[in-house]
C-alpha positions as CSV (number, residue, x, y, z in Angstrom):
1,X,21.3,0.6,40.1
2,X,21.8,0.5,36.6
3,X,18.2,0.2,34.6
4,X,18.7,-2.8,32.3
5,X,18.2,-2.5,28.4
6,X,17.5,-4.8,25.9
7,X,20.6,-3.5,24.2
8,X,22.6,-4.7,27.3
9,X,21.9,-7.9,27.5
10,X,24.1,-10.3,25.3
11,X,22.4,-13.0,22.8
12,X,24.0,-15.6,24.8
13,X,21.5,-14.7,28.4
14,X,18.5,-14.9,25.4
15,X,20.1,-18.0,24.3
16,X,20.5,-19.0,28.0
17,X,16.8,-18.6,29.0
18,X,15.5,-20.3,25.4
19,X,17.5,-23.4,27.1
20,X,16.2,-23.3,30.2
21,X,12.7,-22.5,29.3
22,X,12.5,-25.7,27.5
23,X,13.8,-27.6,29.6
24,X,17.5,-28.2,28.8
25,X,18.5,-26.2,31.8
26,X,17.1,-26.8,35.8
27,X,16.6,-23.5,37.4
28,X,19.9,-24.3,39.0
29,X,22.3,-24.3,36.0
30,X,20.5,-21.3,34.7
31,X,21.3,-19.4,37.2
32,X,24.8,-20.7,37.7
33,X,25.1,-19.7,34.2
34,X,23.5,-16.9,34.4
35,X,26.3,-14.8,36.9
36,X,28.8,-15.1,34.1
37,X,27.0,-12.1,32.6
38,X,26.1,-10.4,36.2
39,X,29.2,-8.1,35.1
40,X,29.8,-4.0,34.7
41,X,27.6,-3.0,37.4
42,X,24.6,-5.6,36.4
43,X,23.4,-7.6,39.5
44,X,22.3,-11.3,39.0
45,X,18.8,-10.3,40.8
46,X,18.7,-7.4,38.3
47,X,19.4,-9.6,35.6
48,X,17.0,-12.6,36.4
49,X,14.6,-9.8,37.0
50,X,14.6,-8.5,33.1
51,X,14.9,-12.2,31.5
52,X,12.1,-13.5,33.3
53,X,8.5,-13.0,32.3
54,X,6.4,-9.8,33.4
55,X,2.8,-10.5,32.9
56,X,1.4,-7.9,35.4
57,X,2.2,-4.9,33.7
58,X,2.6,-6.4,30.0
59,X,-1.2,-6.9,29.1
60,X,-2.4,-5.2,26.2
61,X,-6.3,-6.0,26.5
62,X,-7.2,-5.9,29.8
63,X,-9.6,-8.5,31.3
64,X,-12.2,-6.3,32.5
65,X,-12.3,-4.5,28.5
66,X,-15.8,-3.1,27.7
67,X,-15.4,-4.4,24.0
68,X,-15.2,-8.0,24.5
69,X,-16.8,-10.7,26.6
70,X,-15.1,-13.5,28.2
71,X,-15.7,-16.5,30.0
72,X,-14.2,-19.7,31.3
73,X,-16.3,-23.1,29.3
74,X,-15.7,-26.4,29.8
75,X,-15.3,-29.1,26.9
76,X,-14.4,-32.7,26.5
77,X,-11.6,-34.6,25.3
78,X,-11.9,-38.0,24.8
79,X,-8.9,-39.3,23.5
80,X,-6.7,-36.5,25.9
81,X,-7.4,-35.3,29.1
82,X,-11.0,-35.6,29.8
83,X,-12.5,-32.5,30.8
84,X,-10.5,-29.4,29.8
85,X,-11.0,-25.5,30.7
86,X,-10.3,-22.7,28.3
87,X,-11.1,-19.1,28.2
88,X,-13.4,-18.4,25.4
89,X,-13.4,-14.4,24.0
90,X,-15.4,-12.7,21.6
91,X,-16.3,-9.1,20.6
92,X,-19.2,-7.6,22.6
93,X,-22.4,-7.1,21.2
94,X,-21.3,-8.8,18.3
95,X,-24.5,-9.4,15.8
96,X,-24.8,-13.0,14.1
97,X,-22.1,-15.9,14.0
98,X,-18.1,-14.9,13.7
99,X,-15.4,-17.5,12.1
100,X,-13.3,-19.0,15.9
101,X,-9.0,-19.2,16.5
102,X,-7.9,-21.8,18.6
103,X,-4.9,-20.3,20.0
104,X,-2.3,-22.5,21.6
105,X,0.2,-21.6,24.7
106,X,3.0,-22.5,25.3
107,X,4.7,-24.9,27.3
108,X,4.0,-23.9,30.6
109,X,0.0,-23.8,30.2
110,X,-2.2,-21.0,29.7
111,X,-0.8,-18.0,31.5
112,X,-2.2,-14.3,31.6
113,X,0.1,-14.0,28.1
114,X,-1.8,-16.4,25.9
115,X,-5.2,-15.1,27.7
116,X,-4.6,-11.5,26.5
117,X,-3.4,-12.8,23.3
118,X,-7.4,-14.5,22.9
119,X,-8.9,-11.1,24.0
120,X,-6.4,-9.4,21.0
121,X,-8.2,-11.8,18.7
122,X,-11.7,-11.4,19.9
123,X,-10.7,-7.4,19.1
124,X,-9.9,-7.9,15.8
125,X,-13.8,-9.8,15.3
126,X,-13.2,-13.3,16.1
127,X,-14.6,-15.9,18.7
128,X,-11.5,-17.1,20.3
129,X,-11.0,-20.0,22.7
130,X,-7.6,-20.4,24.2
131,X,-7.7,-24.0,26.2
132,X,-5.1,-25.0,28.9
133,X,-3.6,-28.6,28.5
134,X,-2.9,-28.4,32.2
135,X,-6.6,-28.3,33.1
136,X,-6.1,-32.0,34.3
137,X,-3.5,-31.8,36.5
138,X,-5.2,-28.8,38.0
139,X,-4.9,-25.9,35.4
140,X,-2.1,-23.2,34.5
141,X,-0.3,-23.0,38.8
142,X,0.0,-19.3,38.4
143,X,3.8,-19.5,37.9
144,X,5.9,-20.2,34.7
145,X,8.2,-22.4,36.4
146,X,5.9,-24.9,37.6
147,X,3.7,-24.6,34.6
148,X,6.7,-26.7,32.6
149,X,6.9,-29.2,35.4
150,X,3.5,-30.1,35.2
151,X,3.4,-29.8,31.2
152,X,6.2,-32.2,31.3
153,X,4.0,-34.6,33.5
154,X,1.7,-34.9,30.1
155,X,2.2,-36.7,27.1
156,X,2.5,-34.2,23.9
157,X,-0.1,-36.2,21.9
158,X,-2.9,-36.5,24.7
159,X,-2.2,-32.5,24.5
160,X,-2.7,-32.4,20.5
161,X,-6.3,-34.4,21.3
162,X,-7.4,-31.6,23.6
163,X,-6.7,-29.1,21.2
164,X,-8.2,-30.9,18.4
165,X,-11.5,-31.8,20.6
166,X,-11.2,-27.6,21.0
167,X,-11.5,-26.9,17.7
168,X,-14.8,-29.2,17.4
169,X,-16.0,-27.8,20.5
170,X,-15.5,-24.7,18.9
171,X,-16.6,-25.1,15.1
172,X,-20.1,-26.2,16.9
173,X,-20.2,-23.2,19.4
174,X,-23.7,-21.5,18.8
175,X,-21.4,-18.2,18.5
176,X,-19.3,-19.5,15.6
177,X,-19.6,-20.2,12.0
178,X,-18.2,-23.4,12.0
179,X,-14.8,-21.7,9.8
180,X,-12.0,-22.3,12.6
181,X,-8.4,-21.7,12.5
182,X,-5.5,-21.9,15.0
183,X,-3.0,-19.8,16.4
184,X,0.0,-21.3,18.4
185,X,3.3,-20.4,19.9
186,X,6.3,-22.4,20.6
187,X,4.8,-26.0,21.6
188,X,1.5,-24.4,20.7
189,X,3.5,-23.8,17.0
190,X,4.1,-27.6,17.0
191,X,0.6,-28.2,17.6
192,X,-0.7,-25.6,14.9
193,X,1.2,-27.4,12.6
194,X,-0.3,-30.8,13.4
195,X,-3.5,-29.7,14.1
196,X,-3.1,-28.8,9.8
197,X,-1.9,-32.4,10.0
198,X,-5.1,-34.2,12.2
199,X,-8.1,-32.3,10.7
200,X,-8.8,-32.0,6.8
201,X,-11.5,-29.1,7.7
202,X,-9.0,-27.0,9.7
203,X,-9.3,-23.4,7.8
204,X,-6.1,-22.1,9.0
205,X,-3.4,-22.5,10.4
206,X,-0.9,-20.2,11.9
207,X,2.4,-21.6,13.8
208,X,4.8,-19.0,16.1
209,X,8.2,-20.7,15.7
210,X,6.7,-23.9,16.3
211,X,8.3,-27.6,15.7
212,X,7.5,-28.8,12.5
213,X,5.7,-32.5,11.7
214,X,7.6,-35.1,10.1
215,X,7.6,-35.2,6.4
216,X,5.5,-38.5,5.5
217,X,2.7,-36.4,7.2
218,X,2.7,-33.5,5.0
219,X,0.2,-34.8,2.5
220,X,-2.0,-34.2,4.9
221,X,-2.5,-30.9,5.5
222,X,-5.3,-29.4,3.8
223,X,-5.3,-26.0,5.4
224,X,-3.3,-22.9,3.9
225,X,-0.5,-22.1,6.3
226,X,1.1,-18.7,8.0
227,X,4.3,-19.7,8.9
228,X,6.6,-17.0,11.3
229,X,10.3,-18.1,12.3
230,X,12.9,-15.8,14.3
231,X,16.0,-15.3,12.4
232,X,18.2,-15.6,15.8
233,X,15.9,-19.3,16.9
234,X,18.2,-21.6,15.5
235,X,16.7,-24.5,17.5
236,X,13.4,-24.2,15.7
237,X,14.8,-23.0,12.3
238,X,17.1,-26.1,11.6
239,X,13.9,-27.6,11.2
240,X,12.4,-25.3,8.5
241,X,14.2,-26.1,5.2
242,X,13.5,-29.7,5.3
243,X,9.5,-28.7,6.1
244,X,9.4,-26.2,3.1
245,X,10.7,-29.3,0.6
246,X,7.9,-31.3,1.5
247,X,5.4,-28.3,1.0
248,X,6.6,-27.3,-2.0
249,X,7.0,-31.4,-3.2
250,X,3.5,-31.8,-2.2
251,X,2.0,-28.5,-3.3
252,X,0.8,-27.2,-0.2
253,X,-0.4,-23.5,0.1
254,X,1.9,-21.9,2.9
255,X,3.6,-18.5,3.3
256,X,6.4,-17.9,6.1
257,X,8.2,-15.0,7.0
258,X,11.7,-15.1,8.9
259,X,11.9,-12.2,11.4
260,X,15.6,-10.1,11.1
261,X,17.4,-10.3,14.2
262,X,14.1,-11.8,16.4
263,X,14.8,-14.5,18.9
264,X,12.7,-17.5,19.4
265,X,9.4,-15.8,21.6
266,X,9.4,-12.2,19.8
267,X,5.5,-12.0,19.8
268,X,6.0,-12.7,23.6
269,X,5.5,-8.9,24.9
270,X,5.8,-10.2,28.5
271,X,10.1,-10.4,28.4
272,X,13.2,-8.9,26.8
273,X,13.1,-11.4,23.4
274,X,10.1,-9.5,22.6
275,X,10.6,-7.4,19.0
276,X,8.1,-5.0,18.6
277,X,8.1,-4.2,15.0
278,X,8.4,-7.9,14.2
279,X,5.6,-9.0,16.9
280,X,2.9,-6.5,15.3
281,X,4.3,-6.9,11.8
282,X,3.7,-10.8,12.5
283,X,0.0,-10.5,14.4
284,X,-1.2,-8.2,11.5
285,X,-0.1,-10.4,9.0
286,X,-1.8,-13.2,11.1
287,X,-4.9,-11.0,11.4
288,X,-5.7,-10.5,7.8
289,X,-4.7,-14.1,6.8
290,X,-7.5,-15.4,9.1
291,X,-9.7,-12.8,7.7
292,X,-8.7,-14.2,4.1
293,X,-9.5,-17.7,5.1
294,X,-12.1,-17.7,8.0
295,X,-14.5,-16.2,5.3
């Protein structure tokens, strides 16, 4: 059987799997779609295999690493969900208070990606907490697919209230210095951005292709942003230029970077869209601007 490459795989089956992870497409007409590229000795099984996430053998700080320490904490949200669960990371052994990242998932709740990704940012000498929205309909149901059902089952802005009650939760963590930033990707993106939008002390804030707030809000955003946009994620993009007028009208401190040839998900190391230079250019850039601001 022929071993699949990134290289063989057209930008339409990227294009294909952006639509159906975000709903547009049921598993059904993904698939259906899907065997119009099962061609030239590439099975559909082969093919759904490489698209689809690979979390198993994808994790870049194990759980059980001897640097950090991690642990599951509870928090409330009162104008969201109630009680929410996150997993909260920081360096081991670290001496006196450290500045905290919220860092958002996706939209399909907090799955072993956006875990290792709060263990990355514990390693580089922060106290992370990475919260799951789903937590009240029962947490993150090990699977992608029904993670987006049940996300769907929420209301976005109940999910923005968790996130903001996380960063409180957070700023007042004995562990923390009380200087907190966010991280988020995709959906989590859309809530970085408001997150700037909701809470004048945010630090920082630092969207992954995320959806962008309307432009009455933008007068309120206090906190310098770190913007990163796929050159091939037109759905997100279209969005951009209108967003950078009302910075710039408004005089808001930003910086974005637009990644050559990355799809929508390149940080995502966990399937094909994944660009390597791109995803560590982007999380070093993200590293030091936290550094810069968290201070």
């Amino acid at each position: 059987m022929k071993k699949l490459r990134k290289e063989d795989i057209s930008q339409e089956v990227f294009d294909l799997y952006d639509a159906y992870a975000h709903n547009r497409l049921d598993r059904r007409q993904f698939i259906d779609k899907l065997k119009t590229y099962a061609v030239g000795g590439i099975t559909l099984p082969a093919l759904l295999g490489f698209i689809m996430p690979n979390y198993e053998q994808k994790v870049q700080v194990a759980r059980d690493d001897d640097r950090i320490e991690t642990a599951y904490v509870h928090y409330t949200s009162g104008k969201g969900g109630g009680d929410i669960r996150g997993l909260l990371a920081k360096p081991k052994g670290a001496e006196g208070k450290l500045p905290g990242i919220v860092v958002v998932h996706e939209n399909r709740g907090l799955n072993p990606h956006i875990e290792d990704v709060a263990r990355r940012a514990a390693l580089a000498g922060f106290v992370a907490l990475a919260p799951d929205a789903l937590w009240p309909l029962g947490g993150y149901p090990g699977n992608d697919d029904d993670g987006r059902t049940l996300q769907r089952e929420r209301d976005r802005d109940a999910m923005l209230e968790d996130f903001i009650a996380a960063y409180y939760h957070l700023a007042t963590h004995p562990a923390c210095t009380g200087k907190v930033g966010v991280v988020g990707f995709c959906f989590g993106g859309w809530i970085s951005n408001m997150m700037a939008v909701k809470i004048p002390d945010l630090s920082a804030a630092v969207p992954f292709y995320g959806g962008q707030p309307a432009a009455e809000l933008v007068p309120q955003i206090q906190a310098p942003l770190l913007l990163h946009f796929g050159e091939l994620d037109t759905r997100v993009n279209e969005g951009w230029p209108a967003y950078e007028a009302a910075l710039k009208a408004h005089g808001k401190t930003y910086e974005a970077h637009i990644y050559a040839q990355a799809n929508h998900g390149f940080h995502n190391d966990t399937t094909p869209r994944y660009d390597e230079a791109a995803a560590k250019l982007a999380w070093d850039r993200t590293v030091t601007f936290f550094r810069e601001h968290l201070q």
